[in-house]
Backbone as a chain_set.jsonl record, in Angstrom:
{"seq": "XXXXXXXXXXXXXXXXXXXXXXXXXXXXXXXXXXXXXXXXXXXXXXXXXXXXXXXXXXXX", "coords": {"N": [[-7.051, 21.827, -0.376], [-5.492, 20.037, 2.5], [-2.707, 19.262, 3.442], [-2.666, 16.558, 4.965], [-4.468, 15.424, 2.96], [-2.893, 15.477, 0.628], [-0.695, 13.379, 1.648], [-1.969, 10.994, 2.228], [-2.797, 10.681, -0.133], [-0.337, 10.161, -1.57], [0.238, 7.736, -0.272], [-1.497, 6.249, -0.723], [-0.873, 5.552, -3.514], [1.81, 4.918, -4.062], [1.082, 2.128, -2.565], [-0.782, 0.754, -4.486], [0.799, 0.615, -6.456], [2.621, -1.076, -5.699], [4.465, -0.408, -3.826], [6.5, -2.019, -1.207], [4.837, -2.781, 2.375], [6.107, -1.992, 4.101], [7.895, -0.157, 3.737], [6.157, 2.206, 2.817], [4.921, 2.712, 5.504], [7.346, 3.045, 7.042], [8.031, 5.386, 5.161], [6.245, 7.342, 6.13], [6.309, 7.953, 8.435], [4.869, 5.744, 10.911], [4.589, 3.841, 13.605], [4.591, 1.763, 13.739], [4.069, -1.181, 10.826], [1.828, -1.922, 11.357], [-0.172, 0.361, 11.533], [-0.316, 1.371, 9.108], [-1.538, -0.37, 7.631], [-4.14, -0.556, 8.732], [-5.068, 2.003, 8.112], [-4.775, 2.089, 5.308], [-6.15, -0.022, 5.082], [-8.183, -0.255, 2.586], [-6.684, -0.231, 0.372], [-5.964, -2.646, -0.282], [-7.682, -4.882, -1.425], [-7.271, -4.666, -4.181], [-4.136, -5.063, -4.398], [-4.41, -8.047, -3.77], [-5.072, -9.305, -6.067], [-2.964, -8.653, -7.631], [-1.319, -9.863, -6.627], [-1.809, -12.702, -6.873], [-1.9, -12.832, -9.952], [0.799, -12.667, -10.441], [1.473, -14.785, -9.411], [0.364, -16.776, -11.422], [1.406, -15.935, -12.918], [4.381, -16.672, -12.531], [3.835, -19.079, -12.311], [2.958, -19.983, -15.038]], "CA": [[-6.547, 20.511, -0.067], [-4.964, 19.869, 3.244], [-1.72, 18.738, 3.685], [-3.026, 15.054, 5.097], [-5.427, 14.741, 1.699], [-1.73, 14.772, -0.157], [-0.118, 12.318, 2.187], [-3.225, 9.842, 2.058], [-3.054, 10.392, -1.804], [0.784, 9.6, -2.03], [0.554, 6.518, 0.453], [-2.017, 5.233, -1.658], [-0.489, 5.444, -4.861], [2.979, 4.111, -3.515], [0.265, 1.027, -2.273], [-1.044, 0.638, -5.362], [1.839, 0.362, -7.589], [3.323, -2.298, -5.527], [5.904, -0.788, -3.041], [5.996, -3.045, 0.153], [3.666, -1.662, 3.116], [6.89, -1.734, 5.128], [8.477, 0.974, 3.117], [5.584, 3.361, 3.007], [4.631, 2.714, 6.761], [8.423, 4.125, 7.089], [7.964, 6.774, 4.858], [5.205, 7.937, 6.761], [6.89, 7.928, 9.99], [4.008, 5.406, 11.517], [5.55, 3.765, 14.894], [4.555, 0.168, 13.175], [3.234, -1.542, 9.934], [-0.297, -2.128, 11.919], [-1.112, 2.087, 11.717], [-0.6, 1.731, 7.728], [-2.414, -1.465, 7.519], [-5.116, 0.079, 9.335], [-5.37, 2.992, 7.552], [-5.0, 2.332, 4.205], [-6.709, -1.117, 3.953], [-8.715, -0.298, 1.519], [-5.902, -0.661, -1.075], [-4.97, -4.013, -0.655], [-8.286, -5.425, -2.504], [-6.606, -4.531, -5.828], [-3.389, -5.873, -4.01], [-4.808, -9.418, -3.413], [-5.304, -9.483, -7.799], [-1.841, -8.691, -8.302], [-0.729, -10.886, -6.012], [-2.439, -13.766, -7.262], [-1.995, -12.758, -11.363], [2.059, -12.598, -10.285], [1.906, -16.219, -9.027], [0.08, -17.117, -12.241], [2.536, -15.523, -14.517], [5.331, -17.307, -12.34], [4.011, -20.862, -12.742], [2.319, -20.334, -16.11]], "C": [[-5.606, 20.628, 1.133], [-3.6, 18.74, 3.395], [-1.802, 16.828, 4.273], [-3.396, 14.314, 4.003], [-3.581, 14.401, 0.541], [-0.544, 13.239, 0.354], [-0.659, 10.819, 2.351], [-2.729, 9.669, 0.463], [-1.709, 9.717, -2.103], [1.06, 7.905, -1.075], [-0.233, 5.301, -0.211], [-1.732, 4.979, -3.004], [0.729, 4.92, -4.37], [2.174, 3.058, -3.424], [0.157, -0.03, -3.303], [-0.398, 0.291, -6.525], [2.333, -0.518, -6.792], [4.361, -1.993, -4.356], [5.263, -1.022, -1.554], [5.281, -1.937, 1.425], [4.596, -1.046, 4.275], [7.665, -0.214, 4.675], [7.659, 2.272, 3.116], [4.97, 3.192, 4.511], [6.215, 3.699, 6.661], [8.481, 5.628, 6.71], [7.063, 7.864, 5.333], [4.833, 8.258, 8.076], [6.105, 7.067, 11.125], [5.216, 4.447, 12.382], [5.237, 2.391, 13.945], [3.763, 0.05, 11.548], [2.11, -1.613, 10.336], [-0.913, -0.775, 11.515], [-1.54, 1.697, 10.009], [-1.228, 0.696, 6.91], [-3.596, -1.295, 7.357], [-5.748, 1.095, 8.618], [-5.698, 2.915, 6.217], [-5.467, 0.866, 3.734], [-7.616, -1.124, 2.551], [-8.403, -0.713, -0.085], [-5.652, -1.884, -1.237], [-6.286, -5.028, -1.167], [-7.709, -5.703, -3.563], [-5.361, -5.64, -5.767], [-3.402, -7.278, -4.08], [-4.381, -9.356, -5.253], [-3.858, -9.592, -8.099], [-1.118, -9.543, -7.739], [-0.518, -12.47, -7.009], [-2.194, -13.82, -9.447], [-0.091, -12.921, -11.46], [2.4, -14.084, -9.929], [1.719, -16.763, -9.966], [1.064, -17.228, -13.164], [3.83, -16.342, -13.992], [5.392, -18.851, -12.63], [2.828, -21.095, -14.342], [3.469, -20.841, -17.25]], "O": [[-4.711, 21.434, 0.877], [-3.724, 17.516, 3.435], [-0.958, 16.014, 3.898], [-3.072, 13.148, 3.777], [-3.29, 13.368, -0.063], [0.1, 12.446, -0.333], [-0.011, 9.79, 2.541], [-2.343, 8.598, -0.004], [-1.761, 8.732, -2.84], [1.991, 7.137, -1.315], [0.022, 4.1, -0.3], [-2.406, 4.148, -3.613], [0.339, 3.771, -4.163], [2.325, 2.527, -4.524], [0.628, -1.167, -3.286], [-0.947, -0.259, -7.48], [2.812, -1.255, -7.654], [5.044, -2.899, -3.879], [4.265, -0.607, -0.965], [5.23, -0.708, 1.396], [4.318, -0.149, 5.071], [7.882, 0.678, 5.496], [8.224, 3.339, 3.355], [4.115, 4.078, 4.506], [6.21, 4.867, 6.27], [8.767, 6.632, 7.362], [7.129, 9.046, 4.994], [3.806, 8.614, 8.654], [6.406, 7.371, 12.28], [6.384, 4.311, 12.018], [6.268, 2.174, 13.307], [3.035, 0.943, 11.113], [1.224, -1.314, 9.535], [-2.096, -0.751, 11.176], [-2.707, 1.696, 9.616], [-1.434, 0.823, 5.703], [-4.245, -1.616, 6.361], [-6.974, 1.07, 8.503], [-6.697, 3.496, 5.793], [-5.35, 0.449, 2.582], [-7.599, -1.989, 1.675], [-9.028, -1.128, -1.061], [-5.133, -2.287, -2.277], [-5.876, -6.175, -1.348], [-7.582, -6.861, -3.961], [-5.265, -6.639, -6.479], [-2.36, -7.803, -4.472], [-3.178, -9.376, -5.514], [-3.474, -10.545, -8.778], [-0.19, -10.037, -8.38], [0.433, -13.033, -7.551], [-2.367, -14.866, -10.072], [0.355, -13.29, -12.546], [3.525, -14.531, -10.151], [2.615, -17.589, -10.14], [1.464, -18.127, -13.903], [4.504, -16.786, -14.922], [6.311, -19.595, -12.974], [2.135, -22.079, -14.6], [3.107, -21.227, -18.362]]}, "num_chains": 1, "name": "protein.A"}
């Protein structure tokens, strides 16, 4: 495992659990939010759900 495959794996699990994209763009030293946007869209499918199940639970 290469040192990138753990930094991919921890940017997407930070993602995934919820912490903002601004915080792991930081932690990941990228010059802007656009690189970690870019990179790790893939996560924010799931993202959209929780989004949307968090607005639910607020006006249910």
């Amino acid at each position: 495992m290469r040192f990138h495959d753990l930094r991919h794996t921890a940017a997407t699990l930070l993602m995934s659990q919820g912490v903002p994209i601004k915080i792991v763009s930081e932690m990941l030293g990228h010059a802007d939010v656009g690189i970690t946007l870019r990179t790790y869209s893939h996560v924010l499918p799931g993202m959209q759900q929780q989004a949307a199940d968090a607005m639910e639970k607020l006006f249910a």
